[in-house]
Backbone as CSV, one residue per row, in Angstrom:
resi,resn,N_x,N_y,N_z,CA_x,CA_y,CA_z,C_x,C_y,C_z
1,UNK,-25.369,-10.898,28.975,-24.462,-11.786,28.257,-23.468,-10.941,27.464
2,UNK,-22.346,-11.516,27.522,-21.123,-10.517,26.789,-21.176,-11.043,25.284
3,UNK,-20.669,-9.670,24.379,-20.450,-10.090,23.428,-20.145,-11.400,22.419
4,UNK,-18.941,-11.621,23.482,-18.044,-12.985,23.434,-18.882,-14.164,23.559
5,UNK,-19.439,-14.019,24.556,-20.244,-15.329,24.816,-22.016,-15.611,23.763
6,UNK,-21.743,-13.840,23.226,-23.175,-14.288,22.431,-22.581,-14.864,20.977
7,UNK,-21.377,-14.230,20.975,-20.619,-15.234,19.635,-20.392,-16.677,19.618
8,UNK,-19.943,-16.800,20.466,-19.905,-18.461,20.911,-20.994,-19.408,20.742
9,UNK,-21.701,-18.716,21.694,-23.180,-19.474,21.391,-23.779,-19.521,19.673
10,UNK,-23.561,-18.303,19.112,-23.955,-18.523,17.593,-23.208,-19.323,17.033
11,UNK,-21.588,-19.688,17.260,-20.681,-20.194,16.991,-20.963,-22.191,17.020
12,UNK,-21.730,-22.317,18.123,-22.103,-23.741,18.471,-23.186,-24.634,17.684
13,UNK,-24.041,-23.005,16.678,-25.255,-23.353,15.771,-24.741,-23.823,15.112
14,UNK,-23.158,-23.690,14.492,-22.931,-23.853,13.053,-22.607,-25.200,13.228
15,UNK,-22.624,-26.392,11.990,-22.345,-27.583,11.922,-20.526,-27.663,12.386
16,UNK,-20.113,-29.047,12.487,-18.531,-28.989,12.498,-17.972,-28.858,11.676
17,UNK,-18.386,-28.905,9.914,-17.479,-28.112,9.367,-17.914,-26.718,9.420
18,UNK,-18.785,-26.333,9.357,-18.603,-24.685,9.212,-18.037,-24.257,10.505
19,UNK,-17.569,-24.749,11.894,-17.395,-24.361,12.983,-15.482,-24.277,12.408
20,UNK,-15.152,-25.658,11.953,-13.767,-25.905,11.428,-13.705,-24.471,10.527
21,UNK,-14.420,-24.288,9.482,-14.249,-23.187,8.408,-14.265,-22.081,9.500
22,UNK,-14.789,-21.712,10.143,-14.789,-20.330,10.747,-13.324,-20.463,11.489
23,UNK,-13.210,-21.459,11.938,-11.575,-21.485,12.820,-10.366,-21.039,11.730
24,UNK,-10.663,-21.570,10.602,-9.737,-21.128,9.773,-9.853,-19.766,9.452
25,UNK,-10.597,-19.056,9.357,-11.325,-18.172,8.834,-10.770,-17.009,9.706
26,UNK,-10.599,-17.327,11.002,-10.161,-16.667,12.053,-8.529,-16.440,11.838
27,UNK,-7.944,-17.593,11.496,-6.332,-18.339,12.576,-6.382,-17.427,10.921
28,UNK,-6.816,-17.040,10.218,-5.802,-16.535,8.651,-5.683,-14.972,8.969
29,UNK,-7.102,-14.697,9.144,-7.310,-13.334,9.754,-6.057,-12.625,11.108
30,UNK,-5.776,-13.098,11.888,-5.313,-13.426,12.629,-3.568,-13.160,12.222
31,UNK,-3.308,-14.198,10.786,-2.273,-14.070,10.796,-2.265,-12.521,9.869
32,UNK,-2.608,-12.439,8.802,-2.689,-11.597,8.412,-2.635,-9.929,8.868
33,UNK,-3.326,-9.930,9.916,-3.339,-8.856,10.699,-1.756,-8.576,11.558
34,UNK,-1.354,-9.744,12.076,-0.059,-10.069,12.648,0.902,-9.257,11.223
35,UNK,0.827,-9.821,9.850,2.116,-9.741,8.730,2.073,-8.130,8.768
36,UNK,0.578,-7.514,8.833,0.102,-6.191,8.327,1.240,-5.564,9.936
37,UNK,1.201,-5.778,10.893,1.629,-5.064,11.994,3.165,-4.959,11.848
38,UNK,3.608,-5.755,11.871,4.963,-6.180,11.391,5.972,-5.348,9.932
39,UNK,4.789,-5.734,8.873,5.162,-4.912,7.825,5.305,-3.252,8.012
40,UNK,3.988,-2.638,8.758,3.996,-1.513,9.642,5.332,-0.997,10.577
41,UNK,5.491,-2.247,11.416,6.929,-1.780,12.317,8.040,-1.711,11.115
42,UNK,7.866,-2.659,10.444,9.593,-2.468,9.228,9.700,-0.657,8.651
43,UNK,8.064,-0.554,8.162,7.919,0.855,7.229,8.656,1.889,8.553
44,UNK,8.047,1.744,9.746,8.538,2.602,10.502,10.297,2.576,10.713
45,UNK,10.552,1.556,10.855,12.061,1.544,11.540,12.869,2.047,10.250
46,UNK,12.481,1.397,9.081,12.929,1.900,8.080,12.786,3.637,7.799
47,UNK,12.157,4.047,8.347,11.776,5.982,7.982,12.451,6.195,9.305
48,UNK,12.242,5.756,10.529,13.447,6.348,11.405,14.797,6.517,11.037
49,UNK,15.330,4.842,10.347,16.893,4.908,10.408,16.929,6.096,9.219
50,UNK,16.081,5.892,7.952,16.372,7.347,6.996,16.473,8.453,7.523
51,UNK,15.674,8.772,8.650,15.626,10.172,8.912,16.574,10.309,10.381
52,UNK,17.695,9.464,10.541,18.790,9.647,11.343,18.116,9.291,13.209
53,UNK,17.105,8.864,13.115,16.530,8.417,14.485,17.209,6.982,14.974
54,UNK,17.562,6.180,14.152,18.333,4.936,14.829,19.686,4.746,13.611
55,UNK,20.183,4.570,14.443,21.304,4.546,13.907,21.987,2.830,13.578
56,UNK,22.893,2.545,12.510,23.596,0.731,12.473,24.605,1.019,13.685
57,UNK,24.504,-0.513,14.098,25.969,-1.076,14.707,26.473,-2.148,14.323
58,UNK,27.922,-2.525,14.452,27.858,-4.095,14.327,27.809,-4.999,15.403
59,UNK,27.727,-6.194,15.313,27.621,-7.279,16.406,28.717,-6.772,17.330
60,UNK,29.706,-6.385,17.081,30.985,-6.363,18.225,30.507,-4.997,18.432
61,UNK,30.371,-4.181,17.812,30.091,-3.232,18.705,28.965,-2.830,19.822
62,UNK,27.784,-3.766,19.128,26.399,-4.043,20.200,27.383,-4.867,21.767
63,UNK,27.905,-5.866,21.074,28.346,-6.752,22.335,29.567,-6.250,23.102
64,UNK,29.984,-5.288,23.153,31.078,-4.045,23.551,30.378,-3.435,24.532
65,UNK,29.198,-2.651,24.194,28.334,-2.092,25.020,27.967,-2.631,25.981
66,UNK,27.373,-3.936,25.641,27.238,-4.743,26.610,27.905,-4.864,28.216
67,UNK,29.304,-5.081,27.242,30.188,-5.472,28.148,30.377,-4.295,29.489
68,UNK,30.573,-3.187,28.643,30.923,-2.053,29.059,29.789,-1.896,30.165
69,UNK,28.065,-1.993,29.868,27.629,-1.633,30.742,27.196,-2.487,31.657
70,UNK,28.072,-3.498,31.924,27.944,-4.233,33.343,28.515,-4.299,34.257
């Protein structure tokens, strides 16, 4: 039996609210972990553009490129 499925099954002991509470319990976790990854990519992009790895453009000039490379 896989992990997954031995969770589940413990998952089915719990009454429907504690099954509801664990769903929440999850979907927050979940997001949280999502804000933490995100906040992570900003710290990064932010220490690239400082340290001259990406550089600004503006809209016309992104959509220039564009043009150019089709």
């Amino acid at each position: 039996m896989s992990t997954l499925d031995a969770v589940l099954d413990k998952a089915n002991e719990l009454s429907f609210q504690e099954r509801e509470m664990l769903l929440e319990i999850l979907r927050n976790r979940q997001i949280e972990e999502r804000r933490d990854e995100i906040a992570k990519n900003a710290r990064q992009a932010k220490e690239d553009f400082h340290s001259g790895k990406l550089t600004s453009h503006s809209d016309v000039d992104v959509m220039l490129r564009d043009l150019q490379s089709e």
